[in-house]
N, C-alpha and C positions, 0 to 999 in steps of 0.2 A: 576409057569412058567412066562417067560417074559410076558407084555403087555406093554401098552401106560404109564403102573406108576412105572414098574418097568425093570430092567437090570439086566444081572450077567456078570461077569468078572472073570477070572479067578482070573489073578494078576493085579496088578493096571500100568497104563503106561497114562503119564501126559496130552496124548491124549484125556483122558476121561472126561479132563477138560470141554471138549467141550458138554457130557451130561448133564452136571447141567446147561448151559445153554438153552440145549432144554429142558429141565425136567421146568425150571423157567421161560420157556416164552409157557409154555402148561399147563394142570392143577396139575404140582408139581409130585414128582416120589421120587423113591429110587433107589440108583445104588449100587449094592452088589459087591464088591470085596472079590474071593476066593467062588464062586460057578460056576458051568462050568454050558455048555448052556442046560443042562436037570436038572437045578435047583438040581445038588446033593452037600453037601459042600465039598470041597476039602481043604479047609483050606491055610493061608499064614505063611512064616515066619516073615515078619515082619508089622505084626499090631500095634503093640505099635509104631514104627517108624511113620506109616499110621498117625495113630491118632494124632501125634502131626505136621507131614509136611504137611498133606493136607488144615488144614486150612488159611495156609498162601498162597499156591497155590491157594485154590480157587477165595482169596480177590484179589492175583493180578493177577488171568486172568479176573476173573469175576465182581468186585466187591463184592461180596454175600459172606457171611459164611453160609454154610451148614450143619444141625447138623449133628454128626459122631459119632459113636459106633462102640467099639468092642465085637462082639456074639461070641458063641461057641457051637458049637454041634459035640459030638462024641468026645470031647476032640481038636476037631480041632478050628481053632480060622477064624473070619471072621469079615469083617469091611462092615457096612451099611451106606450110605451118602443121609439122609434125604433131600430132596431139595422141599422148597416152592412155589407155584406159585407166581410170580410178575407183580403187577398192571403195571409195565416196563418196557420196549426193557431191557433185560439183556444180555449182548457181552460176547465172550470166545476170549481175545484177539484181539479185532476191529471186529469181527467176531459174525452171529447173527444165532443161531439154533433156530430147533423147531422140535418136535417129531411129525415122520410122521409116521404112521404104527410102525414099531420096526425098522428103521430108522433115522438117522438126516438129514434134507434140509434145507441148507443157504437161508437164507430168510431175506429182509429187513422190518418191519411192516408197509407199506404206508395207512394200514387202520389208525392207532394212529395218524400218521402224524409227526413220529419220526424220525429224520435221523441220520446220526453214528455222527456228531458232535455235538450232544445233548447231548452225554451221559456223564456222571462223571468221570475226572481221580481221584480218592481218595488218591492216595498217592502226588499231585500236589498243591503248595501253591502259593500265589502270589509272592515272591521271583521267582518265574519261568517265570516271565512276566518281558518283556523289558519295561521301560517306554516311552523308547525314539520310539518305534514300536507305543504304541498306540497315542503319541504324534503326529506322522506323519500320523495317522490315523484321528485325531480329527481336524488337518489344512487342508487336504486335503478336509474333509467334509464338512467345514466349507465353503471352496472357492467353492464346490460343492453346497453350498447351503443347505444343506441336513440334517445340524446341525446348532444349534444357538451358534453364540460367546461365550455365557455363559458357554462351555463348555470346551474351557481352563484353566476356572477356577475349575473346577470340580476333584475329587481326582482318581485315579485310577480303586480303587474298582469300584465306585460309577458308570464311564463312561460302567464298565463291566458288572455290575446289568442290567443298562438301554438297554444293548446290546442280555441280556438274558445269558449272557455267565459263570455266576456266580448264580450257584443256592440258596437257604434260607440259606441254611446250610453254605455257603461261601465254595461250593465245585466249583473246575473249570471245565468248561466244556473240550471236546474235541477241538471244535472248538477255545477256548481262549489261547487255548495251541498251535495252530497250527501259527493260525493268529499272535500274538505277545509273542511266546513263546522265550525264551532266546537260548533254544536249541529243536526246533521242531524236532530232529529225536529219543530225549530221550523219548518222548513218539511215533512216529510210524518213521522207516527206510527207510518209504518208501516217504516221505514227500519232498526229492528232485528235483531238477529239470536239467534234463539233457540234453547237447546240442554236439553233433559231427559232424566235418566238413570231409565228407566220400567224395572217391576218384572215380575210375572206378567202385569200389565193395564194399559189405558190409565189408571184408575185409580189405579196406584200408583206414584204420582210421589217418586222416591226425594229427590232435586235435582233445580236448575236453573238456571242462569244465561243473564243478557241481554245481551248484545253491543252496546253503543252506542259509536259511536265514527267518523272520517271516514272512506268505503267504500275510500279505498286503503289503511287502516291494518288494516280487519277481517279478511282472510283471515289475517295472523300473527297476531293477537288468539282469534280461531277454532280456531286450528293451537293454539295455546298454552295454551287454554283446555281443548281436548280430550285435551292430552298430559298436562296438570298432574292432571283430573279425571273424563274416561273412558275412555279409551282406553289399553292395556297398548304399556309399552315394552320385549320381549324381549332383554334384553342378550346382545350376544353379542363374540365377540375376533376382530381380524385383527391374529396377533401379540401383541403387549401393549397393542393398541389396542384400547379400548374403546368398544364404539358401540351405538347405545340406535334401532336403528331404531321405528317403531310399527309395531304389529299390520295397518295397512293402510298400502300404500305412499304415504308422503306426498305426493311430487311428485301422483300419481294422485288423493289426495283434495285437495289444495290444488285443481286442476282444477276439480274436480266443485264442489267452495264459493265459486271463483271465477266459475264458469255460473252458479251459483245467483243470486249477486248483480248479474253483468251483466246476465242477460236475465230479470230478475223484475220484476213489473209491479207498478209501485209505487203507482198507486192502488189496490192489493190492502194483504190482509193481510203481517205479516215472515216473513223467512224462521224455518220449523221443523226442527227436527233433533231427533230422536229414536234415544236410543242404547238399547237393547236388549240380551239377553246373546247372543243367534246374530245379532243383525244390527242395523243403523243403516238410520233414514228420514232425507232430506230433503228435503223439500217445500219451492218458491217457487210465488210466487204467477205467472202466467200460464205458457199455454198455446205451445208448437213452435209455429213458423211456419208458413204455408202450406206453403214448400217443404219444410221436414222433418217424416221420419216417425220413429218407433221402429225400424220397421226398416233405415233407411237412415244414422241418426244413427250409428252406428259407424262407417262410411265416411266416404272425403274427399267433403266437399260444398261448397258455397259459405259462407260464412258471413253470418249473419241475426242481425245485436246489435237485442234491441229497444230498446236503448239504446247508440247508436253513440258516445256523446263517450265515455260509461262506459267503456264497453268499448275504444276507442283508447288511453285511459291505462293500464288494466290492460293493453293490449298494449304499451306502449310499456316499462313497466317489469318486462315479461317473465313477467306473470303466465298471460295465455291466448295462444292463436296468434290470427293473422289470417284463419288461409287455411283455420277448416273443420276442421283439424286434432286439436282439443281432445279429444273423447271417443273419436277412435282412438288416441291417446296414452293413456286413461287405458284402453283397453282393452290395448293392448299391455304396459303397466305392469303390469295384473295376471296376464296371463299369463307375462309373466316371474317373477313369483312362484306361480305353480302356483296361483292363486286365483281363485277363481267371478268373474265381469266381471258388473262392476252391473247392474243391470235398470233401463233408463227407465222412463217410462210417463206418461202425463196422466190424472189424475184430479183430482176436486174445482177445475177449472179453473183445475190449475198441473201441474208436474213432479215426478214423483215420484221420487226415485233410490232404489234398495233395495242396499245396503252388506254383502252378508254378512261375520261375524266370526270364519271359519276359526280363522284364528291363535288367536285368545280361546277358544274353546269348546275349539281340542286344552289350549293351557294349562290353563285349566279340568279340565277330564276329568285329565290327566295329575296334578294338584296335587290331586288327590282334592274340585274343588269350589269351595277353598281362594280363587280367586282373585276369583272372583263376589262373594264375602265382601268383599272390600278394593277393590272398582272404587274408581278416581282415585287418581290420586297415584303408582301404582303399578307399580312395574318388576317382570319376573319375568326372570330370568337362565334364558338356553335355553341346557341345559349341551353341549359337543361332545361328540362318542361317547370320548376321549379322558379328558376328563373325568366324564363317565357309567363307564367302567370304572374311572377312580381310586378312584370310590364307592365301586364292585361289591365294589373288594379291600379297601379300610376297612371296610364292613362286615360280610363274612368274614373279617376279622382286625383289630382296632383298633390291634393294636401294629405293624402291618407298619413297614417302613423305606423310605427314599426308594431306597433299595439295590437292594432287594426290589422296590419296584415296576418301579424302570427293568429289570430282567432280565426279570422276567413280561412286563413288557409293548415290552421289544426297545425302548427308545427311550434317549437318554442323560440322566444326573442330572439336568442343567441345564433339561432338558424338562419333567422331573416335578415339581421343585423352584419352576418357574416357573407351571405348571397349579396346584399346592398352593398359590400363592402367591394365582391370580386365587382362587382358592376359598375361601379365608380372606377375601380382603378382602371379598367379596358375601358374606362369612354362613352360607356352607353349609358349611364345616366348621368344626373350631376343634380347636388341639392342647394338651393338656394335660399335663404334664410335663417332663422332660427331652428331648431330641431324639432320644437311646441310652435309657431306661426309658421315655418317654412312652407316649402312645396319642392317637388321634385320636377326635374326636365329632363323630358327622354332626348338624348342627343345622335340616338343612332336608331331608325326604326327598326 
């Protein structure tokens, strides 16, 4: 009869992959293909086939080879799949079982202190690693502080050893495959990163781009992506310096997209971002830890990576903190801009962040609409009151003089002449004539 070490099956169905996994992470089992559930044999037709396809199956869902025989009683023929226990998180395709009862329950092992980017691709060689990925990983750390120089010089392998990401055997991890893989969805599909720029309704999908790429490269590709095509850059001046903050403070969202991607649970769906006109979603797939909640997530806590290699690279090259830190940073960041602080949340069994788009919707409203019209690509110059009164006096008088202004408004030539000057060059005014008969035209209200 069934128990905790053994299974029957009728016929075999590739599903069952998933036993030898819970069989190999509990104390080791046998799965019978070709006895029904009152242990009588009913026999298969094709065992011979069994016995030679399954052990490749098993390796590549599992890693593991299982021994396999074919039995026979009554003349009828039946296949048994010996499975050993393993000192190891052993996956059924990114995926971790364990016999519970005469059940299987997805489970990740947090007693081991294993997480899914630990585990071994075995059919993956270093050919599968960009170099130019970890390249860009070893300068960034370095300007992070966080790695010594010496590590330019260092060979490939070597920098992945130190990283833990390459096991004795020179097998690669999950994680080294993800982080600087040449094609991160050839080992999981889900590894993308997805961004839609949505209308009235879910429904109305204006655009959309896919993020594929090695995970230490996607947060600037993410960043880059949002600045080029959803998100407003407010220019404004310190002096005659010019600077294009975004409508949400970046350091604060890099954060939030860097969470997303360390602690998303990648036998799940990719991550989603949805950009909206009052506000942005982003959803990853898996669920807070036990020890964090919503409401404590703001505060210093411990910190919980459910992918711990992931997440030490992104620490080391200064993208998240170590210590718990992360979303009171990104909460402090908004309130130094006077701005609503995200709302977490778990639903649909991942994290939901909700992004409101103060900044957007005052531009918006103030540009009569105007800006909603042109999402991506798109700067709006947020003028100083300085500038807002040079308006005021151009369009109560077009012919004024730079004369004229600097007395109205108590400041000297060189001030007004320099304010007129940024304003020409973004477009919002333009002067027509001489400098003594001209006039000026406002070309942006």
């Amino acid at each position: 009869m069934e128990s905790q070490t053994t299974e029957y099956k009728q016929q075999w169905s590739d599903k069952y992959l998933a036993y030898i996994s819970g069989f190999a992470n509990a104390q080791g089992g046998t799965l019978y293909i070709g006895i029904n559930d009152a242990g009588e044999v009913v026999g298969i037709d094709n065992a011979e086939y069994l016995l030679e396809a399954l052990p490749n199956k098993a390796i590549q869902a599992t890693g593991i080879i299982p021994d396999i025989e074919i039995l026979t009683k009554d003349g009828k023929a039946y296949i048994a799949i010996h499975i050993k226990p393993s000192d190891q998180p052993v996956s059924c395709n990114g995926k971790y079982y364990m016999r519970s009862g005469s059940a299987l329950t997805d489970f990740l092992m947090r007693q081991t202190r294993v997480t899914w980017d630990m585990h071994i691709e075995p059919n993956a060689t270093l050919d599968d690693i960009d170099p130019e990925a970890v390249k860009y990983f070893v300068n960034f750390a370095i300007d992070a502080k966080r790695l010594n120089e010496s590590a330019k010089h260092e060979n490939l392998e070597h920098i992945l050893r130190n990283l833990k990401l390459i096991n004795k055997q020179g097998q690669l991890t999950f994680a080294a495959l993800k982080l600087f893989g040449k094609d991160i969805e050839e080992y999981c599909l889900s590894a993308s990163f997805r961004i839609g720029r949505f209308g009235a309704t879910q429904a109305d999908l204006i655009f959309d781009d896919t993020i594929v790429c090695p995970l230490i490269r996607m947060p600037e590709r993410v960043i880059q992506t949002l600045r080029s095509r959803y998100l407003v850059a407010p220019i404004k001046y310190e002096g005659l310096h010019r600077i294009e903050p975004l409508e949400i403070p970046e350091d604060a969202l890099r954060e939030i997209i860097c969470n997303a991607i360390v602690h998303k649970d990648y036998r799940g769906t990719f991550i989603q971002m949805r950009v909206w006109d009052d506000h942005i979603d982003l959803w990853n797939s898996g669920e807070f830890p036990p020890e964090i909640t919503a409401d404590n997530l703001m505060t210093t806590h411990e910190s919980h990576p459910r992918n711990s290699l992931i997440a030490k690279v992104f620490y080391l090259v200064g993208f998240i903190e170590s210590w718990g830190r992360g979303y009171e940073k990104i909460s402090n960041a908004f309130k130094k801009e006077q701005l609503q602080i995200p709302l977490f949340e778990q639903v649909r069994g991942g994290v939901l962040a909700t992004i409101q788009r103060e900044v957007f919707v005052a531009l918006n409203k103030q540009n009569g609409g105007n800006v909603g019209d042109s999402v991506g690509g798109l700067s709006v110059m947020e003028l100083t009151e300085r500038q807002r009164k040079i308006i005021d006096l151009i369009r109560m008088d077009p012919t004024i003089t730079v004369t004229q202004m600097s007395v109205i408004m108590s400041v000297i030539k060189r001030t007004i002449e320099r304010e007129l000057a940024i304003l020409k060059k973004e477009g919002v005014i333009a002067r027509e004539g001489s400098a003594r008969f001209g006039r000026w035209i406002i070309l942006k209200p």
